[in-house]
Steps between C-alpha positions, in 0.01 A plus 500: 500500500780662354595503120758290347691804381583534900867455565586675782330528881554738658445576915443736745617394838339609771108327560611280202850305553497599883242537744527838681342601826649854627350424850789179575802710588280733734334213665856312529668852609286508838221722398141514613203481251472887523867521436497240177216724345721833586840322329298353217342867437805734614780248261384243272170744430755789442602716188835442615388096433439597182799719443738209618357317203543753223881533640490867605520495844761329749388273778677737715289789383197288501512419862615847628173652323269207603633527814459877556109419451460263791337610841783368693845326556369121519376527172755629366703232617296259364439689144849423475579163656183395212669696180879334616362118463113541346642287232556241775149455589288605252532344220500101408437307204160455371392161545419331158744742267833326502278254324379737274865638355608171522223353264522814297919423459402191379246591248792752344407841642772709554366699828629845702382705760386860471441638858472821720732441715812702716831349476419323753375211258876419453514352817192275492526444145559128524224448733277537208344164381692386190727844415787246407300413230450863360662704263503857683333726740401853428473681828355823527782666718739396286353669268337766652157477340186318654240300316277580341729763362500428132831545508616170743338313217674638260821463665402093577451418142847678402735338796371170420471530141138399510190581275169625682281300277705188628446565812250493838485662794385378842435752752247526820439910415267492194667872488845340368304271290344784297858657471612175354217455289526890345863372432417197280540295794198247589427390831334347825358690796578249760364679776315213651807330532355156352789330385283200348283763278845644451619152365194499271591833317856378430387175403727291730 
């Protein structure tokens, strides 16, 4: 359970606030099995992925190079219909955590969200189960640094004026955990995705 000397929670997004399944916007675009495992690979498996999240790429960019890799003109169509609207489709809230922030508002936290994300997350941002009720969002592209850069954590505790020994982290990439930890940051691996152990380590 966390210490008493905890003020501030703090969240990833993706696998913790949302659900995420890169395989919905392929499926809902038309494609075959064999075509969802291609799009999921060829995009959402790509470095340009990852490059849309530290903010050093354009989706333009990202497409023409991820498109330049495919085998042929149908899935290059639908590498782009899926990076246009995968926000759409892929992402919903995860059962259980509006809850969670909710309970944790209550209880005096002050919370955020820390992400790798593209500037995409703009758009979809109030999808995100209880982000009225947070202070701030750090997001990686906007910064253009990627967890678990020291750095990003660094940059969270000065834009929100918070103290790493105040605060914990809640992540599904023990990776990003370790990066908070090494930055006075505590935190929870929630890689299982059990909100109700979840509720147990905040005490809620």
């Amino acid at each position: 359970m966390i210490g008493s000397n905890i003020k501030n929670i703090v969240f990833d997004m993706g696998r913790v606030l949302l659900d995420y399944d890169p395989a919905l916007v392929a499926r809902h675009a038309g494609a075959s099995e064999e075509e969802t495992a291609l799009i999921k690979k060829y995009l959402f498996g790509s470095e340009e992925w990852i490059l849309l999240d530290k903010g050093t790429i354009t989706e333009e960019e990202a497409i023409r190079r991820i498109q330049d890799r495919l085998p042929n003109e149908r899935l290059r169509k639908l590498a782009k219909e899926c990076l246009d609207c995968w926000h759409e489709y892929n992402i919903s809230p995860k059962p259980g955590m509006e809850k969670v922030v909710r309970d944790l508002k209550a209880k005096g936290y002050r919370m955020y969200v820390c992400s790798n994300a593209s500037l995409r997350f703009r758009v979809f941002q109030n999808e995100i189960p209880g982000f009225s009720l947070m202070e701030g969002a750090l997001v990686s592209a906007e910064e253009k640094l990627l967890k678990p850069d020291p750095a990003i954590y660094r940059r969270l505790f000065e834009r929100f004026d918070i103290r790493p020994e105040e605060s914990f982290f809640i992540d599904d990439i023990q990776e990003n955990i370790d990066g908070a930890k090494a930055c006075g940051m505590d935190g929870y691996c929630f890689a299982d995705g059990d909100v109700e152990k979840l509720r147990e380590e905040l005490g809620i």
